[in-house]
N, CA, C and O atoms as a GROMACS GRO file, in nm:
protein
  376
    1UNK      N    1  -0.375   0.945   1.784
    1UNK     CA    2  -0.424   0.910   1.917
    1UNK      C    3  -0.312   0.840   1.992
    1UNK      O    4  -0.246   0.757   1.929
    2UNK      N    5  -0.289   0.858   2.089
    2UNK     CA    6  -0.219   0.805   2.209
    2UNK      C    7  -0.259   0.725   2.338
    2UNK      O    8  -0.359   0.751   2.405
    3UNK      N    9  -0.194   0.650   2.358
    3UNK     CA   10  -0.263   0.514   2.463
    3UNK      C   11  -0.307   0.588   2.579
    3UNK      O   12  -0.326   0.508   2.672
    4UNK      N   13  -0.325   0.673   2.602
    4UNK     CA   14  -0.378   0.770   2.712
    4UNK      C   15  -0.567   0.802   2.676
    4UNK      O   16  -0.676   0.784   2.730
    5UNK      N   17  -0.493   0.873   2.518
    5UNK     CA   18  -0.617   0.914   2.474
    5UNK      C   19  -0.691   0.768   2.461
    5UNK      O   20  -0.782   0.762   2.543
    6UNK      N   21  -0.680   0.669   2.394
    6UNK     CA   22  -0.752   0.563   2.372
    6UNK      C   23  -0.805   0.520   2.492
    6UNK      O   24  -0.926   0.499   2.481
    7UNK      N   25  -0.740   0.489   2.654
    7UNK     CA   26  -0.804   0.465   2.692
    7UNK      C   27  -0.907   0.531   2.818
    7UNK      O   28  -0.962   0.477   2.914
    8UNK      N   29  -0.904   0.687   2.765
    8UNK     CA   30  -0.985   0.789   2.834
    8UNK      C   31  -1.144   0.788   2.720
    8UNK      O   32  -1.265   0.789   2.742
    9UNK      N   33  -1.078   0.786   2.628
    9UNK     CA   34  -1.201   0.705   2.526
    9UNK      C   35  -1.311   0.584   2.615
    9UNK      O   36  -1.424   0.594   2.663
   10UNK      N   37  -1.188   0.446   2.605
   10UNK     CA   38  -1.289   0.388   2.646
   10UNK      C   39  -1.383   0.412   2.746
   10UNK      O   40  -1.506   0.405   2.736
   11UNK      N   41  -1.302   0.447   2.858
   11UNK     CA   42  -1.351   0.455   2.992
   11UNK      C   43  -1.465   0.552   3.008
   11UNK      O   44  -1.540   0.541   3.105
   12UNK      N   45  -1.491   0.701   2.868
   12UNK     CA   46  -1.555   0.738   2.877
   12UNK      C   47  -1.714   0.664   2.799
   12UNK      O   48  -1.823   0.720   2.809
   13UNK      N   49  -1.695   0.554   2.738
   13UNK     CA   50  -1.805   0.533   2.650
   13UNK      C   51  -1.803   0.388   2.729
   13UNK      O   52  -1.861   0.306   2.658
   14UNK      N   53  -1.764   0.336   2.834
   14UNK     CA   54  -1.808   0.247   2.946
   14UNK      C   55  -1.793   0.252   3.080
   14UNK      O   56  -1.725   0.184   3.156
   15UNK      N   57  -1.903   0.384   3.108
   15UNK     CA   58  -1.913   0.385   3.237
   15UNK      C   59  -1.894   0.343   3.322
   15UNK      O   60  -1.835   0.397   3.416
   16UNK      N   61  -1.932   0.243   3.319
   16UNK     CA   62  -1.934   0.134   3.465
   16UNK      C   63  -1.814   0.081   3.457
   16UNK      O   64  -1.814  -0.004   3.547
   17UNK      N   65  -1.729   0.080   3.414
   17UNK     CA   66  -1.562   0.043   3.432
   17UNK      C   67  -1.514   0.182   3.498
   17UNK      O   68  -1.558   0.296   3.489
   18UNK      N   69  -1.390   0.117   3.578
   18UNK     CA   70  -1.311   0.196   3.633
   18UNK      C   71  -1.204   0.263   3.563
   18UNK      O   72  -1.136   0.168   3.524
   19UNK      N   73  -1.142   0.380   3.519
   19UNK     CA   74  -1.056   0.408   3.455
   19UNK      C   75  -0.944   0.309   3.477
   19UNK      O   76  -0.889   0.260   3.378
   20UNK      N   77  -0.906   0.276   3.595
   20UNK     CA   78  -0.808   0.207   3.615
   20UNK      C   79  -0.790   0.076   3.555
   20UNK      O   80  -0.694   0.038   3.489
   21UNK      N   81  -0.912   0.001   3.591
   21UNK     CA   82  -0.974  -0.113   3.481
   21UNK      C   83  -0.966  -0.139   3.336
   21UNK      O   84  -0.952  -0.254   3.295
   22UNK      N   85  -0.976  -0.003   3.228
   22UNK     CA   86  -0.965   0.004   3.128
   22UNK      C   87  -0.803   0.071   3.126
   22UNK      O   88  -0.769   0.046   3.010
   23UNK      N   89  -0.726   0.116   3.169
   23UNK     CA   90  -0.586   0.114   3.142
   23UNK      C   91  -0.493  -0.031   3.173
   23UNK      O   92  -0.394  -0.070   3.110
   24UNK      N   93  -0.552  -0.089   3.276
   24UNK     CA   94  -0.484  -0.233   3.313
   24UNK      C   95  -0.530  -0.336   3.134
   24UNK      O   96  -0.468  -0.426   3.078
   25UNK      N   97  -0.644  -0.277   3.101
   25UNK     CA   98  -0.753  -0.376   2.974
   25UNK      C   99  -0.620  -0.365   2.878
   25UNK      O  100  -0.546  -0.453   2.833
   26UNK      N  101  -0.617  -0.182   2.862
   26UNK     CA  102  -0.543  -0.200   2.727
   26UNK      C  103  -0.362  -0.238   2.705
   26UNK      O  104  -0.294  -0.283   2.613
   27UNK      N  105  -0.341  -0.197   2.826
   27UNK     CA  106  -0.164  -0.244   2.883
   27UNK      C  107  -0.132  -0.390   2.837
   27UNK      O  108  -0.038  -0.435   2.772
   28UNK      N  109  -0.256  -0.457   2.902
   28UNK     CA  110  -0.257  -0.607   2.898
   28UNK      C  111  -0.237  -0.636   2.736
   28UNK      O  112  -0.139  -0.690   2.684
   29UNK      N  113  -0.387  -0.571   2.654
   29UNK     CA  114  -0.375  -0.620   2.512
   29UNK      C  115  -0.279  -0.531   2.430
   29UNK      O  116  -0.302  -0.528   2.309
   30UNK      N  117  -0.192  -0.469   2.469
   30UNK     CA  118  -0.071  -0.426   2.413
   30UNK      C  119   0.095  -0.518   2.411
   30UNK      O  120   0.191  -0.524   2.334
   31UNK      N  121   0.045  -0.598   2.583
   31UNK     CA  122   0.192  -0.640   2.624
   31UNK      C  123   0.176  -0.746   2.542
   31UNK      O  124   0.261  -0.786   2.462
   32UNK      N  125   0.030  -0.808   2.566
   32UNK     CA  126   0.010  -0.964   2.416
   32UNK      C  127   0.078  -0.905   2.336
   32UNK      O  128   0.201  -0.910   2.339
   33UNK      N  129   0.027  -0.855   2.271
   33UNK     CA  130   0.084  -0.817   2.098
   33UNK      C  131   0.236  -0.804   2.114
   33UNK      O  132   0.281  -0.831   2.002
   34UNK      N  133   0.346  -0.776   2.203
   34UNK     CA  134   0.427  -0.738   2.175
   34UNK      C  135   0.472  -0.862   2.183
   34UNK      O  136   0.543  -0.904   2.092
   35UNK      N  137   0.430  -0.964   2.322
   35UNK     CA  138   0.521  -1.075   2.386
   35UNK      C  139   0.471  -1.183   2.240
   35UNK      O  140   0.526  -1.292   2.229
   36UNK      N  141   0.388  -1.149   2.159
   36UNK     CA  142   0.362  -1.256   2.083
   36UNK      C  143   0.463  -1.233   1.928
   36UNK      O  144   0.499  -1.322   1.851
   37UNK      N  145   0.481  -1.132   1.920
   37UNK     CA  146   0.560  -1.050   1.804
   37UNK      C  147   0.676  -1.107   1.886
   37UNK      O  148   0.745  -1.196   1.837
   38UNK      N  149   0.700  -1.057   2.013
   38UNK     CA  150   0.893  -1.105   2.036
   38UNK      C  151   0.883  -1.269   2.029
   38UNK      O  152   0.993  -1.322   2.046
   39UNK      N  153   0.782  -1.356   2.010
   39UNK     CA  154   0.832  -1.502   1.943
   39UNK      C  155   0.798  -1.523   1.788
   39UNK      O  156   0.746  -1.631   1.759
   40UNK      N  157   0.821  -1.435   1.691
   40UNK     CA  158   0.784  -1.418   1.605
   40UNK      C  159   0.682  -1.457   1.526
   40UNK      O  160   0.691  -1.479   1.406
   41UNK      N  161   0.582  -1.467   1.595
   41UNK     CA  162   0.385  -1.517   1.598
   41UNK      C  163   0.320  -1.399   1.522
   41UNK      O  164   0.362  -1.286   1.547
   42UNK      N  165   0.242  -1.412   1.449
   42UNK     CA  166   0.141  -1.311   1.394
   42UNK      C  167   0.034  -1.254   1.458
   42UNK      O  168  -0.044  -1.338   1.504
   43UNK      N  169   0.000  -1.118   1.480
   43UNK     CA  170  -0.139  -1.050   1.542
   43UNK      C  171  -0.231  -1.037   1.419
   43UNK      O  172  -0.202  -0.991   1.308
   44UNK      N  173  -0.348  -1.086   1.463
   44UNK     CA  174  -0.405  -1.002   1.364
   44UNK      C  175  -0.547  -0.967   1.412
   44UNK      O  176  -0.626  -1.032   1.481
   45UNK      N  177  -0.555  -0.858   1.362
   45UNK     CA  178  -0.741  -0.821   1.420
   45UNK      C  179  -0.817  -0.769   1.315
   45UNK      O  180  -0.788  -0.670   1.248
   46UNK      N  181  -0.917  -0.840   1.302
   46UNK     CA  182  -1.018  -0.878   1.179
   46UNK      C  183  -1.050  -0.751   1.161
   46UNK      O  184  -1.071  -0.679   1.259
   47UNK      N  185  -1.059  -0.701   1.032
   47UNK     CA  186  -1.093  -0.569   1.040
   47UNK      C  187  -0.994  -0.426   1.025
   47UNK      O  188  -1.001  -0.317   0.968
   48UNK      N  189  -0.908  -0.493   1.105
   48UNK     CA  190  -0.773  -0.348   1.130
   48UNK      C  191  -0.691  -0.402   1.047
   48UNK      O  192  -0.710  -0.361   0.933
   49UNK      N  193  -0.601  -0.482   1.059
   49UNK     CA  194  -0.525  -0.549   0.996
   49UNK      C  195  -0.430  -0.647   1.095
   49UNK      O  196  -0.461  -0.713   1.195
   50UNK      N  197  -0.288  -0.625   1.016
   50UNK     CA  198  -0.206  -0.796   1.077
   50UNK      C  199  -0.081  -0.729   1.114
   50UNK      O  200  -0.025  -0.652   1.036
   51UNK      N  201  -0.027  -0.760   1.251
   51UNK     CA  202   0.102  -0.738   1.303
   51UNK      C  203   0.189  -0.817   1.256
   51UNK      O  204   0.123  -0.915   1.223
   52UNK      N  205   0.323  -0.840   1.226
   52UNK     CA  206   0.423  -0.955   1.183
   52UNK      C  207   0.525  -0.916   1.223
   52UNK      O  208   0.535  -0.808   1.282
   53UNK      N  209   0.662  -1.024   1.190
   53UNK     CA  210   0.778  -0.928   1.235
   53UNK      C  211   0.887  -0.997   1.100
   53UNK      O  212   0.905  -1.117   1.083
   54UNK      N  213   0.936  -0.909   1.034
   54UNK     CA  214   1.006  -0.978   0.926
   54UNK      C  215   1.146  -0.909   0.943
   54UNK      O  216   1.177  -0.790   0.955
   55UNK      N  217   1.228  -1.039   0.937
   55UNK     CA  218   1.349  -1.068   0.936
   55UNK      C  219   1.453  -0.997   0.801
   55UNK      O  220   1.445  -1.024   0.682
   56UNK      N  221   1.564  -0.885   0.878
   56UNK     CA  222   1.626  -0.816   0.749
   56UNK      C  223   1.784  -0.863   0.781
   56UNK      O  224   1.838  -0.855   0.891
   57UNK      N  225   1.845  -0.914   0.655
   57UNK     CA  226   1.952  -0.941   0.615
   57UNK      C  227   2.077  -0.825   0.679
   57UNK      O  228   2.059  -0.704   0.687
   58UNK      N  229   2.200  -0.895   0.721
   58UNK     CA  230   2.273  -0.841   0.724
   58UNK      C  231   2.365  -0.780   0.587
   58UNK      O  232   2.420  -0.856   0.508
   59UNK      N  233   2.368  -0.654   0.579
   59UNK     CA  234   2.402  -0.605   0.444
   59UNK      C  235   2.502  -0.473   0.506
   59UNK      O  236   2.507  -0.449   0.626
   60UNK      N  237   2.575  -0.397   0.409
   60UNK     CA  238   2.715  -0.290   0.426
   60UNK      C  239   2.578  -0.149   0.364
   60UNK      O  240   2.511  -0.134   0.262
   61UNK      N  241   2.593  -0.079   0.482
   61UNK     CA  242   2.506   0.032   0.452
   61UNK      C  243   2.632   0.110   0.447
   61UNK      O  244   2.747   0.067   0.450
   62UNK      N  245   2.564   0.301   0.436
   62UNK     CA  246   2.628   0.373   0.414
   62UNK      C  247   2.640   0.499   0.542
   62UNK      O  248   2.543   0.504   0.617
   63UNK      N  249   2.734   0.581   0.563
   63UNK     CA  250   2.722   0.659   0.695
   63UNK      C  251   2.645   0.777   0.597
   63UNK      O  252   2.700   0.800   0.489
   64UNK      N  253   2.563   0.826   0.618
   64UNK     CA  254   2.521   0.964   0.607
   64UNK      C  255   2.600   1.040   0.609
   64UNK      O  256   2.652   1.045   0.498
   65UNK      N  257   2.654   1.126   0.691
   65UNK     CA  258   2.700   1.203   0.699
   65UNK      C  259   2.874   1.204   0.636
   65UNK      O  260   2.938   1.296   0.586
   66UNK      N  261   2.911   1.075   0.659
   66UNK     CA  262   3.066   1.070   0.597
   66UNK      C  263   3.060   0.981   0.456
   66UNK      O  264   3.151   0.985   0.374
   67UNK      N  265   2.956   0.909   0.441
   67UNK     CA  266   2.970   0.835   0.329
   67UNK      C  267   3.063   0.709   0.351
   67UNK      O  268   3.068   0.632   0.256
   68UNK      N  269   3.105   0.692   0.413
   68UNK     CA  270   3.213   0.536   0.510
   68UNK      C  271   3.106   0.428   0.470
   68UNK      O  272   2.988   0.461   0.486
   69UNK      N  273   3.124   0.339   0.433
   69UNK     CA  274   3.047   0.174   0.442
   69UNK      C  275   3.033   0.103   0.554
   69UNK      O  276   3.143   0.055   0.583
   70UNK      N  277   2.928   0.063   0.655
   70UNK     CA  278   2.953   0.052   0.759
   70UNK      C  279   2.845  -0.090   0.789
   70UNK      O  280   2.730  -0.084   0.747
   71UNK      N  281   2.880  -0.185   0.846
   71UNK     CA  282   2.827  -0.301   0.849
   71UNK      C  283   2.709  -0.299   0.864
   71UNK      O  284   2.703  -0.177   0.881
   72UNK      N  285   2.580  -0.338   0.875
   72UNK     CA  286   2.470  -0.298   0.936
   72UNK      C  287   2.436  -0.440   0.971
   72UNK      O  288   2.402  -0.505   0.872
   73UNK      N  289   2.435  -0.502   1.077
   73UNK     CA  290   2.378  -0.629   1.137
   73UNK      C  291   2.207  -0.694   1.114
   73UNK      O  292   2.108  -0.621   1.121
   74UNK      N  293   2.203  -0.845   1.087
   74UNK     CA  294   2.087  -0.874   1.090
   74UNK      C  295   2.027  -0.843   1.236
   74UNK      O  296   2.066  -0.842   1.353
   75UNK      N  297   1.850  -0.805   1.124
   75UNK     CA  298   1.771  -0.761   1.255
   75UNK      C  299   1.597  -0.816   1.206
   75UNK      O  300   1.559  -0.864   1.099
   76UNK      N  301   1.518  -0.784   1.332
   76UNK     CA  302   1.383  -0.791   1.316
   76UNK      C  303   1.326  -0.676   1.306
   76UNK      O  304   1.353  -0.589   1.389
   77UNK      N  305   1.249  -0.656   1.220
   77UNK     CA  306   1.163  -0.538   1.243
   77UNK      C  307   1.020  -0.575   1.255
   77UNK      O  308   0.973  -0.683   1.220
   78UNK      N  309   0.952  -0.471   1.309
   78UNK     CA  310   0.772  -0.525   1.297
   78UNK      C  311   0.748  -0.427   1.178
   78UNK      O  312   0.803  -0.323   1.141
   79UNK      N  313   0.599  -0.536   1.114
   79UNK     CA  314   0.557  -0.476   1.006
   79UNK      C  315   0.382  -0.522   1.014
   79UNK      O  316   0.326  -0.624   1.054
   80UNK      N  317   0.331  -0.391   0.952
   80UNK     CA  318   0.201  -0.418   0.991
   80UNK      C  319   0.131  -0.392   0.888
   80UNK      O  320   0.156  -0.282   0.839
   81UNK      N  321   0.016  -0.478   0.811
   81UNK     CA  322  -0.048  -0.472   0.703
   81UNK      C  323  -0.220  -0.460   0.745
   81UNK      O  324  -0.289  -0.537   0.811
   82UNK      N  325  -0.260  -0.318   0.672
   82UNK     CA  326  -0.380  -0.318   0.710
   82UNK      C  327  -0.508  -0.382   0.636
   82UNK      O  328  -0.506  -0.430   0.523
   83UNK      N  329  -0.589  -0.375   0.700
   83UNK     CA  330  -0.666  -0.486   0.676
   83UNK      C  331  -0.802  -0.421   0.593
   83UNK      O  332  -0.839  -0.304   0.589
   84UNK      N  333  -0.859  -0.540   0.531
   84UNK     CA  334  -0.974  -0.453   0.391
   84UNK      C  335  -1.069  -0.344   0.424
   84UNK      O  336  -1.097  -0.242   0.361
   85UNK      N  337  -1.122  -0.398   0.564
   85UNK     CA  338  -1.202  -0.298   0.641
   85UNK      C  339  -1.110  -0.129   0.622
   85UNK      O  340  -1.115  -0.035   0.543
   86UNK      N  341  -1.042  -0.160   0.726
   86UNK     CA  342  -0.944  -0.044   0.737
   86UNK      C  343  -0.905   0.061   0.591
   86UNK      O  344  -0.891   0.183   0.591
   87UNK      N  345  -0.899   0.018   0.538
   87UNK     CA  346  -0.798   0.057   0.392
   87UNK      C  347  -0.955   0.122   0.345
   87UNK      O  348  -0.960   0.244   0.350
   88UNK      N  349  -1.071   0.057   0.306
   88UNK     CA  350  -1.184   0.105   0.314
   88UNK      C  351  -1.223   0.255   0.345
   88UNK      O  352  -1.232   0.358   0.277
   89UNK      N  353  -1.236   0.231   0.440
   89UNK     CA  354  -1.257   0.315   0.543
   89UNK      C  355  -1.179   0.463   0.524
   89UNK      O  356  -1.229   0.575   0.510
   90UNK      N  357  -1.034   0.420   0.528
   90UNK     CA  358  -0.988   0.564   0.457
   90UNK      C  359  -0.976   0.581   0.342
   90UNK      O  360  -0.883   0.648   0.297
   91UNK      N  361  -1.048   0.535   0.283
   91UNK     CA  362  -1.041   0.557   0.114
   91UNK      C  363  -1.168   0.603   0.094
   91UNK      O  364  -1.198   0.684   0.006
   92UNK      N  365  -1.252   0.552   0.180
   92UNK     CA  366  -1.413   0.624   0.178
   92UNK      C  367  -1.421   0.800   0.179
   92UNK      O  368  -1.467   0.883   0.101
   93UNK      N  369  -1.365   0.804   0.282
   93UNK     CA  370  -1.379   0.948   0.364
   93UNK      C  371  -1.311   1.062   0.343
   93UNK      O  372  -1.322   1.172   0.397
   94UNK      N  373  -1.209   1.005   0.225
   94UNK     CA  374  -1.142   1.173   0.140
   94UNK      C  375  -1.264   1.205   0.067
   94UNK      O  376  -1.270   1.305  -0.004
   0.00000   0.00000   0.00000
């Protein structure tokens, strides 16, 4: 699904909102999650699971294609752990 599709979803299963209304809804609770991840704060939503952002060491990777050793700089990445509900849920339904 795609943030389009999600929020043609909502807008279809709450009428009385304006499409426009429910794309401003979900923009908003997207830009949280991100502006709270770029101060390295935890998301989490009960049920789905937990946003984080964990910190990777600067270490000498390798080039693919030439095999050269090539510095690779510390960085952040996001990492997201799903939650009991969730994990459930697709474990139910195979």
């Amino acid at each position: 699904m795609i943030r389009s599709e999600l929020i043609q979803k909502i807008a279809e299963e709450n009428p009385h909102l304006y499409q426009r209304d429910v794309e401003r809804i979900v923009n908003t609770i997207f830009e949280e999650i991100i502006s709270a991840m770029a101060r390295g704060d935890r998301v989490e939503l009960r049920g789905f699971g937990a946003f984080s952002v964990k910190k990777r060491e600067a270490r000498i990777g390798r080039n693919p294609r030439t095999g050269e050793a090539v510095e690779v700089e510390e960085k952040y990445v996001p990492f997201f752990k799903t939650g009991k509900l969730l994990r459930e849920r697709l474990n139910d339904e195979k």
